[in-house]
C-alpha positions as CSV (number, residue, x, y, z in Angstrom):
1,X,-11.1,-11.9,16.3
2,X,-10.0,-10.6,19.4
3,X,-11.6,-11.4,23.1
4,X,-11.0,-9.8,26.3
5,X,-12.9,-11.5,28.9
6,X,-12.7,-10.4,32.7
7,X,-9.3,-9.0,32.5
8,X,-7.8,-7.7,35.4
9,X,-4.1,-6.3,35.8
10,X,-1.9,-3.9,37.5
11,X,1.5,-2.6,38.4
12,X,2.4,-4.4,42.2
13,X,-0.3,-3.6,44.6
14,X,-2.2,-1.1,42.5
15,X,-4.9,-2.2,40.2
16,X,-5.6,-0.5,37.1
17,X,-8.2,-3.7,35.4
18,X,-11.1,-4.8,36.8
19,X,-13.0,-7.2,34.9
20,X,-12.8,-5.1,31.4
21,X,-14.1,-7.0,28.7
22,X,-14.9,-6.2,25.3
23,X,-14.0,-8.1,21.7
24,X,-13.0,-6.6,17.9
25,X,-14.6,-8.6,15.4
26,X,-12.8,-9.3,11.7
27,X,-12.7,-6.1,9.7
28,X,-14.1,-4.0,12.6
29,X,-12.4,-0.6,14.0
30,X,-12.8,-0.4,17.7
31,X,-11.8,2.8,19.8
32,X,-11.0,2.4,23.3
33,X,-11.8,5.6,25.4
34,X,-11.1,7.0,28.3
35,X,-9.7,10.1,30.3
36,X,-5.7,9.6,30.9
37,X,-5.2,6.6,33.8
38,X,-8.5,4.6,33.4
39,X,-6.6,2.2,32.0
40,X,-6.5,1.9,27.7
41,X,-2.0,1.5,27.7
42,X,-2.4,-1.5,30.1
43,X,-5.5,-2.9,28.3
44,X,-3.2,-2.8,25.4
45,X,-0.2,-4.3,27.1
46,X,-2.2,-7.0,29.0
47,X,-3.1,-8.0,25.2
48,X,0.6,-7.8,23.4
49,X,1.7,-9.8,27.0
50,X,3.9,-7.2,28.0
51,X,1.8,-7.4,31.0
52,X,0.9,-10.6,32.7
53,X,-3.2,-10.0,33.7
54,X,-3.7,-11.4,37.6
55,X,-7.1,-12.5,36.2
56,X,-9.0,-13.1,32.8
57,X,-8.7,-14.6,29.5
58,X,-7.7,-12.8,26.2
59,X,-8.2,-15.3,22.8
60,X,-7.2,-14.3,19.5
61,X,-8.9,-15.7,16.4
62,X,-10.3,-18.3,18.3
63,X,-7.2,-19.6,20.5
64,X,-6.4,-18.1,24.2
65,X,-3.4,-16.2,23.7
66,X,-3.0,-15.3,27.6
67,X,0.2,-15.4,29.4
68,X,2.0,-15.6,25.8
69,X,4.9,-13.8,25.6
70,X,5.0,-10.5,23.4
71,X,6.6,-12.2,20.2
72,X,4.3,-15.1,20.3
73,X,1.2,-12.9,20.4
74,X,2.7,-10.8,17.4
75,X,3.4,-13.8,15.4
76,X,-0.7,-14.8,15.9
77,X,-1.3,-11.9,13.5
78,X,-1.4,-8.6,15.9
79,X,0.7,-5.5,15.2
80,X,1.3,-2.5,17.6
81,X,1.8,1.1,16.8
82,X,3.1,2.0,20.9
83,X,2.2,5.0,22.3
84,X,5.5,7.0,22.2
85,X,6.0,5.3,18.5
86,X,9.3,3.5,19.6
87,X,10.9,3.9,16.5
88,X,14.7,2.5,16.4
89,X,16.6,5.7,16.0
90,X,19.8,5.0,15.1
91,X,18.1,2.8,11.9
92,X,17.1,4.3,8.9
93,X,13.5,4.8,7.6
94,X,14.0,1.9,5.4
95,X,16.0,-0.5,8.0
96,X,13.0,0.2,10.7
97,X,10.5,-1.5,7.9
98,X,12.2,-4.5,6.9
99,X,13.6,-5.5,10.5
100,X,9.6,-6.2,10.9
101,X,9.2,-7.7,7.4
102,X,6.9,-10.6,8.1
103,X,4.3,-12.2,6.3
104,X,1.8,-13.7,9.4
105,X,-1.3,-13.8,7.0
106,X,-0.3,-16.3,4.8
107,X,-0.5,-15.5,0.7
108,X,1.5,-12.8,-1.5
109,X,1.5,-10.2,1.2
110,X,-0.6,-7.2,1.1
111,X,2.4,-5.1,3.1
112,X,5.4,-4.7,1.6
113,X,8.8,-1.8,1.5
114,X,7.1,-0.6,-1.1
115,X,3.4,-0.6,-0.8
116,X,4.4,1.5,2.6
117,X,6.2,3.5,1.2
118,X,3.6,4.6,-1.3
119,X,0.9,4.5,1.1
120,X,3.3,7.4,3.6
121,X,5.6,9.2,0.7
122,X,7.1,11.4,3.5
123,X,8.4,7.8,4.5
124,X,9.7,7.3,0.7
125,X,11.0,10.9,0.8
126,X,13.3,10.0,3.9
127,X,14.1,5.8,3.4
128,X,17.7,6.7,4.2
129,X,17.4,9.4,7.4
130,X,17.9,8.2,10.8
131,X,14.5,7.9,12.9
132,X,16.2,9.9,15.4
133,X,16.4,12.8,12.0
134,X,12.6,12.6,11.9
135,X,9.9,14.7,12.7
136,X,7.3,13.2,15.2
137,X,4.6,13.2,12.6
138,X,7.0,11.3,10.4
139,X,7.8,8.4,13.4
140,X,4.5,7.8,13.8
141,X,4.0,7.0,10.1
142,X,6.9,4.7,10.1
143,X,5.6,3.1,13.3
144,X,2.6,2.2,11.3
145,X,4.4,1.2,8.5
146,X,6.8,-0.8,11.0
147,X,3.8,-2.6,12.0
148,X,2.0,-2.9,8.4
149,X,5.3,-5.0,7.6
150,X,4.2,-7.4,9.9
151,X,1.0,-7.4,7.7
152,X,-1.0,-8.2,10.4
153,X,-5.0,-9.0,10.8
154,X,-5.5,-7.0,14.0
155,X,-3.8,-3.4,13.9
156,X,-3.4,-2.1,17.9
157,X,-2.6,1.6,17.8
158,X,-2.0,3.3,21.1
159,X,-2.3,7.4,20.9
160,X,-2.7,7.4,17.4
161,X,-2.2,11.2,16.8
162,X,-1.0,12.7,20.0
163,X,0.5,15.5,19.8
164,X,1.0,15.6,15.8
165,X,0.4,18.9,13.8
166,X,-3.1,19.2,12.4
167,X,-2.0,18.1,9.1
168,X,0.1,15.3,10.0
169,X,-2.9,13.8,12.2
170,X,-5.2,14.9,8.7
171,X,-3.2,12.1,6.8
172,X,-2.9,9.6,9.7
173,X,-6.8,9.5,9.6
174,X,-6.9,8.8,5.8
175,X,-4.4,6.2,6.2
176,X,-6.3,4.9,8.7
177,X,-9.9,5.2,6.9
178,X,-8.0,3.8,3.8
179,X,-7.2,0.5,6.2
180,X,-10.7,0.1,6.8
181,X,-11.7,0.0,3.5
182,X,-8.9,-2.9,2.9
183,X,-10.8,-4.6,5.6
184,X,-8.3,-4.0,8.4
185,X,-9.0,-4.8,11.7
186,X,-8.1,-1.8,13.9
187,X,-8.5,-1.4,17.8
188,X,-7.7,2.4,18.1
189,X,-7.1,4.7,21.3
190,X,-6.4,8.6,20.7
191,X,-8.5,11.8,22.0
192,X,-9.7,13.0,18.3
193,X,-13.2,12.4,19.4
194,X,-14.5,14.3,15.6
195,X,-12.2,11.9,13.7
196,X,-12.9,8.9,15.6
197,X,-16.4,9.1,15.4
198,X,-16.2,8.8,11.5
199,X,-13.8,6.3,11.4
200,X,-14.9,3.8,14.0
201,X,-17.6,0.8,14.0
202,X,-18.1,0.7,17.5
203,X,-16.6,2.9,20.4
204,X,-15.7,1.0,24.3
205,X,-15.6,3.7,27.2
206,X,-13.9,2.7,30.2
207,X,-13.6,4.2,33.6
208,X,-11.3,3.1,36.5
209,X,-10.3,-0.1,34.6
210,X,-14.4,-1.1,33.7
211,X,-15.8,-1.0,30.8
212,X,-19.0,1.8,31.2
213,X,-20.6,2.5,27.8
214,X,-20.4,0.6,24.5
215,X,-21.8,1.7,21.3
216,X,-21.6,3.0,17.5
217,X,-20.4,6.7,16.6
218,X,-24.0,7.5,16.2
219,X,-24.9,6.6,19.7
220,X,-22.1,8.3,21.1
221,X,-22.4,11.3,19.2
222,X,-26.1,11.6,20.6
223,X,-25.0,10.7,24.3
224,X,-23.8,14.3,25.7
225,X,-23.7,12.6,28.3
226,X,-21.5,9.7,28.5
227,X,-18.9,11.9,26.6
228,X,-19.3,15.0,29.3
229,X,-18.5,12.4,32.5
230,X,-15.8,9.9,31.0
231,X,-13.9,11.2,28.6
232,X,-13.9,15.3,29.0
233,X,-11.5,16.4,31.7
């Protein structure tokens, strides 16, 4: 579904990609790992095309999709939770979800006001508060459910669960394993090594822009290793 071929990219002179290449196949969750600065943000926003890659080629579902701009590459089927969650603040709970209401998979659409609102009911609790009135655990569930609206095939979330409560982070994962049993495409960064290991298909570890190691949970769980020199600080 989606292809990342030799990208590299970087802010001016520096370079933070160097050839990474990797792919998330339909269905599939991915994790993209890596201690802070190796480069997972600007994978993600070579892909989105809020960064144009100085070398490369990224294809989605079979078409290039490089040097798109950002809404182009949304309206191919991609939806991004950004790290930060980006929530509009002075927008309520339910104005955030419908100003993404979008149907890019063609069909009755599996997302809508109220199937997020079921799926987070903090969200349904709170349809008429302010994002800037929300907790962080609750704009990250309306970032996803901004982005479900878009009922897109491939799911991008950047820092999933940083610096949530342990509970909050709890449901994010359910939600998240719930996705995959849809059939949801995700390509997932965040630091919960436990959680990600049960969630994920297939883990990419990369160091200084490259990718270094590639493999299931399983394998990663049984290489001390490779999680001791590129992803513990």
């Amino acid at each position: 579904m989606l292809e990342v071929e030799g990208l590299s990219a970087g802010y001016g002179g520096s370079r933070v990609l160097n050839g990474l290449a990797f792919a998330v196949g339909a269905g599939e969750v991915v994790t993209l790992l890596g201690r802070n600065g190796m480069g997972k943000t600007t994978t993600v926003r070579a892909v989105m095309g809020l960064l144009a890659p100085d070398a490369g080629r990224i294809a989605f579902d079979g078409a290039e999709v490089t040097g798109l701009p950002p809404h182009r590459i949304a309206q191919r089927g991609i939806g991004l939770v950004p790290e930060g969650r980006q929530v509009f603040p002075t927008l309520s709970v339910e104005e955030n979800l419908v100003a993404t209401a979008a149907n890019r998979a063609g069909g009755a659409p599996r997302w809508t006001l109220a199937a997020v609102l079921a799926l987070f009911p903090r969200l349904a609790e709170r349809r008429r508060s302010l994002g800037a009135r929300l907790s962080g655990g609750e704009q990250q569930m309306l970032a996803i459910g901004r982005a479900l609206m878009t009922n897109p095939r491939l799911l991008i979330l950047d820092e999933a669960t940083e610096g949530l409560a342990p509970l909050i982070r709890a449901e994010i994962w359910a939600v998240l394993a719930a996705l995959r049993a849809e059939g949801q495409a995700i390509l997932l960064i965040d630091k919960n090594l436990g959680a990600i290991l049960k969630l994920a298909d297939r883990h990419v570890v990369i160091e200084k822009g490259r990718v270094v190691w590639t493999g299931t949970g399983e394998a990663l769980a049984a290489a001390p290793e490779v999680r001791d020199t590129y992803l513990h600080v």
